[in-house]
C-alpha positions as CSV (number, residue, x, y, z in Angstrom):
1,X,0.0,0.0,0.0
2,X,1.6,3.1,-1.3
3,X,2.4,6.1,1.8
4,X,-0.3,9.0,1.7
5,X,1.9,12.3,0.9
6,X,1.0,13.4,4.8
7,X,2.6,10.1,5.7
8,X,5.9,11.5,3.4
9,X,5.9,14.8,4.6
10,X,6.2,13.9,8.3
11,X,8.9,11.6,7.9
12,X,11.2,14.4,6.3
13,X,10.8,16.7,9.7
14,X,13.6,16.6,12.3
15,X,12.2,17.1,15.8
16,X,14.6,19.4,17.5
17,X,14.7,22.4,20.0
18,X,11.6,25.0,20.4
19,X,14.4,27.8,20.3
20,X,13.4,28.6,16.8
21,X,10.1,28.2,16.5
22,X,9.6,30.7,19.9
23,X,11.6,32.9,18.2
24,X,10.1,32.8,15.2
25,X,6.5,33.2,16.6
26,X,7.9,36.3,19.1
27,X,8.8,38.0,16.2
28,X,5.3,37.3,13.6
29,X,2.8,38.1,16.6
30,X,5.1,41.1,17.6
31,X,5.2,42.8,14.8
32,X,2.6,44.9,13.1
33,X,-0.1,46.5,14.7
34,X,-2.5,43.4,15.8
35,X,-4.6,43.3,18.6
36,X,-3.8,41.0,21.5
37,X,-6.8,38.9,20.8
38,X,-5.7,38.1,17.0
39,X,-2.0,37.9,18.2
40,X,-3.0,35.2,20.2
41,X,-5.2,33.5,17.7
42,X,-2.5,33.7,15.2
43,X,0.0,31.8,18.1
44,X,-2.9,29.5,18.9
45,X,-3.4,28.6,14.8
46,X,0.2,28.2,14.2
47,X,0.8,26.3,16.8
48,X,-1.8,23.5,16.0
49,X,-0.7,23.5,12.3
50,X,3.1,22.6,13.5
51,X,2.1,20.3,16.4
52,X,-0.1,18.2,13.5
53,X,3.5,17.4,11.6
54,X,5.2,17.0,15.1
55,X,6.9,20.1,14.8
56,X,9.7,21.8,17.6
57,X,11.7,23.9,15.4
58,X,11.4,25.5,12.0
59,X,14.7,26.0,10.7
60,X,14.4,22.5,8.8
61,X,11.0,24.1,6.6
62,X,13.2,26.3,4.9
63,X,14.8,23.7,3.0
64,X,11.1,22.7,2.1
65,X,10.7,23.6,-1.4
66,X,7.6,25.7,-2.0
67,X,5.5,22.5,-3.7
68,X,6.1,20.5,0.1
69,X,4.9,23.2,1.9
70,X,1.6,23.5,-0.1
71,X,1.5,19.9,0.4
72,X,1.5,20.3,3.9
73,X,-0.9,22.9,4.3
74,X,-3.5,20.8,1.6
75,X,-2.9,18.2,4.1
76,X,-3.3,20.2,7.1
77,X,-7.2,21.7,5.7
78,X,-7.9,18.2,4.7
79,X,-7.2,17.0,8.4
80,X,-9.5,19.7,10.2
81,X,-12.2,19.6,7.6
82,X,-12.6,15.5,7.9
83,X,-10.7,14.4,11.0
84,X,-11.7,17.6,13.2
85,X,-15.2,18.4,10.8
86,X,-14.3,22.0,11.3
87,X,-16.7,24.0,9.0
88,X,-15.5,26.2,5.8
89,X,-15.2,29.4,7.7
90,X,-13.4,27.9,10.7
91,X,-10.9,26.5,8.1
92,X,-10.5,29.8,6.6
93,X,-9.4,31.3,10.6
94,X,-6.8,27.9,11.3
95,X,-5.0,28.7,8.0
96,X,-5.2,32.9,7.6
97,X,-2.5,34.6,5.6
């Protein structure tokens, strides 16, 4: 039975530190004039999305080419909208630009 591309993804992710990933969520909910309620749904939403792929440091997804990371947020909607039945417009607020 061939692997399901989620399956493929996951495999190529290093678990590591949390050094990073702090870091790098410090500096995208500190920046820019957000309210405190949206900076913490932004930490809250980007927080999920890594802990689906197992995720402790980011320094290994820029290696990712572009096509992989699409791949992994395709996967991602796929999982809340039949593993968590999240509805359209609760999609739309896990995976916000």
């Amino acid at each position: 039975m061939p692997s399901s591309p989620s399956l493929d993804v996951t495999k190529e992710i290093k678990e590591t530190t949390t050094h990073t990933h702090t870091q790098f969520l410090r500096y995208q909910v500190t920046t820019g004039k957000l309210s405190e309620r949206t900076k913490q749904a932004y930490t809250y939403n980007i927080n999920e999305f890594l802990a689906h792929y197992r995720i402790t440091d980011l320094t290994p997804l820029k290696e990712y080419s572009p096509r992989v990371l699409k791949q992994m947020v395709k996967d991602y909607i796929i999982h809340l909208r039949d593993d968590r039945t999240l509805s359209g417009s609760s999609i739309s607020l896990h995976v916000a630009e």
